[in-house]
C-alpha angles and dihedrals in degrees: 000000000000089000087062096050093050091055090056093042094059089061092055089052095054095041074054099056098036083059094053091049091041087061092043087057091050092046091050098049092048086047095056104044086056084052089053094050100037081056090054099049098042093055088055093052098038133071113241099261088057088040084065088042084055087048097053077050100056091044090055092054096043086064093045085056097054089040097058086043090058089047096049093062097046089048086055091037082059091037107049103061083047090060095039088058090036091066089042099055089045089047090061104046090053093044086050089053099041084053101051083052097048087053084057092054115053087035084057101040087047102237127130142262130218103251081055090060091039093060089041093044088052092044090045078053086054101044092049087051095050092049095041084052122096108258113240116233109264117212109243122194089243085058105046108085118229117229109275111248118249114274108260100254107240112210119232122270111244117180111200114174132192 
């Protein structure tokens, strides 16, 4: 049971974390649009020695850029097996205390488990093996024979005659 949740579970995660890139890369692309047009404006307003000091400026933040990026997937990469674990984890413990419930109440409701049907259905096997099988012959007291009883002595005969 618990092989089958944590195989729906890895799916959430990663809808999780597509969401979360899906709204870097937003963020990046509004980011840089307003870069674009910060840049364009600037270079109208500004003189050109400021306009390389602008420069200077768009390349620094262009690293930064690619360095928060970086960061950013090693920080998912970090991210993504703790939360995996993290569901786990929470997946057992509710399936520990569901259980525990479930066991209330069919206790509880009366019905049976199936371990229950599996023991009834073992002793009905047994019983349907003891009646299909021949009966042995039982020893009744009409059929026991008592010991026969010693053969009355006869004395001798003797025939005296006088």
């Amino acid at each position: 049971m618990a092989k089958k949740k944590m195989a729906r579970r890895k799916p959430e995660t990663r809808t999780v974390l597509a969401r979360l890139q899906g709204n870097l890369k937003t963020l990046q692309r509004d980011t840089e649009a307003l870069l674009r047009r910060a840049r364009k404006q600037a270079t109208q307003i500004i003189p050109r020695d400021q306009q390389r000091s602008l420069e200077r400026l768009v390349s620094q933040a262009r690293r930064i850029r690619t360095d928060v990026e970086k960061r950013v997937r090693q920080t998912a990469k970090r991210v993504e097996p703790r939360i995996e674990r993290f569901f786990a984890a929470l997946e057992k413990q509710a399936e520990k205390r569901l259980e525990r419930l479930v066991v209330r109440l069919v206790w509880r409701m009366g019905l049976v488990t199936q371990k229950e049907v599996r023991g009834l259905s073992q002793r009905i096997r047994q019983l349907e093996q003891r009646v299909t099988r021949p009966p042995m012959p039982r020893r009744t007291p009409a059929m026991r024979t008592p010991p026969s009883p010693p053969a009355p002595e006869t004395a001798p005969t003797t025939s005296t005659e006088s």
